[in-house]
Residue, then its C-alpha position, 0 to 999 in steps of 0.5 A: x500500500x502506498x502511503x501518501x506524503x505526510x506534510x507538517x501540521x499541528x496535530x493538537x490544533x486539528x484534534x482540537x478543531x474537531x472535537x470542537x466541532x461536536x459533530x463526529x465522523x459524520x459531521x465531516x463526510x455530511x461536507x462531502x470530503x474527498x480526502x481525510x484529515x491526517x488525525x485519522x491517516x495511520x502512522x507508519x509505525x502502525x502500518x509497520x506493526x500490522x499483521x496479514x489478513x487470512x480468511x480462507x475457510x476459517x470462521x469463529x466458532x458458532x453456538x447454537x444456544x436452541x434446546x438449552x434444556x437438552x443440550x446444556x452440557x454440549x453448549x458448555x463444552x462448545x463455550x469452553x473451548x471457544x472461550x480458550x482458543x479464540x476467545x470470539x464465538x457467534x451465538x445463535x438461537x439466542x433468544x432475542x427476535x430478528x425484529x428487536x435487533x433489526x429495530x435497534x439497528x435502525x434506532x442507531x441509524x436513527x440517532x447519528x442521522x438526526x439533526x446535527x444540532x438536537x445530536x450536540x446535547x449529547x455531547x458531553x465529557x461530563x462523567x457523571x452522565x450517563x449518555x453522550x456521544x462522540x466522546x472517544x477516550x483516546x482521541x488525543x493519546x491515540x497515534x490515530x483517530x478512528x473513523x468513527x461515531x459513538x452514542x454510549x449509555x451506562x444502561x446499568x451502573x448498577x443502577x438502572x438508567x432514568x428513562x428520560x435520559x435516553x434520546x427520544x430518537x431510540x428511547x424505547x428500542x434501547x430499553x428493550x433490548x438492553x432488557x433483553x440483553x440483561x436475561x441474555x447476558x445473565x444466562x452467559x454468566x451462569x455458562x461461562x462459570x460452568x465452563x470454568x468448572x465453578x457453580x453457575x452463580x459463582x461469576x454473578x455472585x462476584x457482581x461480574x455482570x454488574x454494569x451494562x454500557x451499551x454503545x451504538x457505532x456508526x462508521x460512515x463510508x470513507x473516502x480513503x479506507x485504506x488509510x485510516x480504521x474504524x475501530x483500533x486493535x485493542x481487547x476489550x476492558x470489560x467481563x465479556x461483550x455481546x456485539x450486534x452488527x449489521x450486514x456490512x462487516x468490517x470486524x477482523x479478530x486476531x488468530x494465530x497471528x493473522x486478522x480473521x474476518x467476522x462475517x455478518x450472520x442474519x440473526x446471529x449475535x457476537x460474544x468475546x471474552x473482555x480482559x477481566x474475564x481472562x484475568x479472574x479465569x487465570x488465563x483460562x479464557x482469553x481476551x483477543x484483540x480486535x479491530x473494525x476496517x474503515x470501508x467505501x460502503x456505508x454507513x455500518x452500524x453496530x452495538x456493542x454491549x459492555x458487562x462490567x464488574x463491580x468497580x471498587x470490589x477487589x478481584x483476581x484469579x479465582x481460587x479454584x482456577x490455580x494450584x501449585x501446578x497452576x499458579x496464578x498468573x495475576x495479582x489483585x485489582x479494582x476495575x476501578x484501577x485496571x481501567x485507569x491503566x488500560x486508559x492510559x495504555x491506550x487503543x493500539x498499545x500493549x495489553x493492558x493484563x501485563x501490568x497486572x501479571x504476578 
């Protein structure tokens, strides 16, 4: 790929310039650019660490969840064996009905799609909301921005959300699916801790689950894909992640060295182990990275959903997951302080669990 010549400029001052804008990723294509900004053109030492792309006949597992009943035991090992070597898998038969992910889909068009101005009043660095947009964490310590739009809200923190906080555009569709995606998310929970070997209420009984962040991501086409990325490589700060996305694609995990396309499956849901799993699982399961292409189509939607734990209880290896044979891997943290190192890691950097290790 051939990179194009990168002239002086103040990188600050453009930063600056369109975080003050408050009109995200779509504010700047709605003016009909032809070439990105270079905040968002990776640098050379990104490009110089990327790895190849393998997609011949290799997919993330899939997990049919449909007769739990009877298949409980099998949709158990399945999850194991996932959650250990790729640390991705697809759910099907999950429970939540086409029309609802379909709705929420359109509830995150919806919401980025509406006017620029009633969009701002979710523009806020305050931390003690509960809704914004267009806030990136790393957008000023990143060595690039990404190529896209976010609409986040703490649906559980653990308190439930004040209705009337959420946006008129999407209120009632994201009420419902986060109730959904709560039933959802407490069912892995309990498969998860089999998985492991534990009583299924062990990890729910650790208040693993606690918190629910539910994001909407809106990656408008880009004029120049190949320069820039949606979403950095990184691994999620979290317990575990269930991922909606829409038909487009665009979503690579890291296997075996080599980034594996996710393909867009009708009705299917995505699952992926998030860093505090991996480290109260001893490095049972694994947290893996994953990244999101920047893409000529567009726009592509998708909604992350973020369990999280309790952020000032005390947490490590569970003790019936090391031994003498098996020792632990990581010492004790708060969420609290595992997640004010991942932030000044950053997205792209070195994993956040090694400041952790024993």
């Amino acid at each position: 790929m051939e990179v194009p010549e990168v002239l002086p400029f103040d990188r600050n001052n453009e930063l600056k310039a369109f975080d003050d804008m408050k009109a995200g990723v779509k504010g700047l294509v709605d003016t009909r650019i032809e070439k990105i900004p270079q905040m968002f053109i990776r640098t050379l030492d990104e490009l110089a660490k990327d790895l190849p792309v393998h997609d011949e006949g290799i997919e993330i597992p899939m997990i049919d969840m449909g007769c739990m009943d009877h298949r409980r035991k099998d949709i158990i090992d399945e999850i194991r064996h996932a959650s250990k070597t790729w640390g991705f898998f697809q759910l099907s038969n999950h429970g939540i009905p086409l029309i609802v992910t379909k709705e929420m889909i359109e509830g995150v068009h919806k919401f980025h799609e509406q006017d620029m101005e009633t969009k701002k009043q979710f523009y806020t660095k305050d931390p003690s909301s509960k809704v914004n947009c267009n806030v990136i964490i790393d957008l000023y310590n990143g060595k690039s921005a990404d190529w896209r739009d976010t609409f986040r809200c703490q649906f559980l923190s653990p308190d439930p959300i004040n209705p009337q906080e959420l946006p008129d555009t999407c209120r009632d569709i994201i009420l419902e699916y986060g109730k959904r995606i709560i039933s959802l998310g407490d069912t892995l929970t309990e498969l998860f801790s089999e998985a492991l070997g534990i009583s299924k209420d062990h990890l729910k009984g650790m208040d693993c689950n606690q918190c629910l962040t539910i994001n909407g991501n809106y990656y408008p086409a880009c004029p120049e894909p190949e320069l820039t990325l949606g979403t950095k490589n990184h691994a999620d700060p979290v317990f575990f992640t269930i991922l909606l996305q829409d038909h487009i694609g665009g979503l690579q995990v890291l296997h075996q060295s080599s980034w594996i396309n996710v393909k867009p499956i009708p009705g299917a849901l995505i699952v992926n182990i998030g860093d505090f799993l991996q480290l109260i699982s001893n490095d049972k399961f694994k947290s893996v990275e994953h990244r999101v292409l920047a893409n000529r189509v567009g726009p592509r939607v998708s909604v992350p959903c973020f369990f999280k734990p309790n952020s000032t209880k005390l947490y490590g290896p569970i003790k019936e997951l090391f031994s003498e044979e098996n020792p632990r891997v990581y010492k004790d943290a708060t969420y609290k302080e595992y997640y004010e190192h991942f932030l000044s890691v950053g997205l792209g950097g070195e994993s956040a669990l090694n400041y952790f290790k024993v």
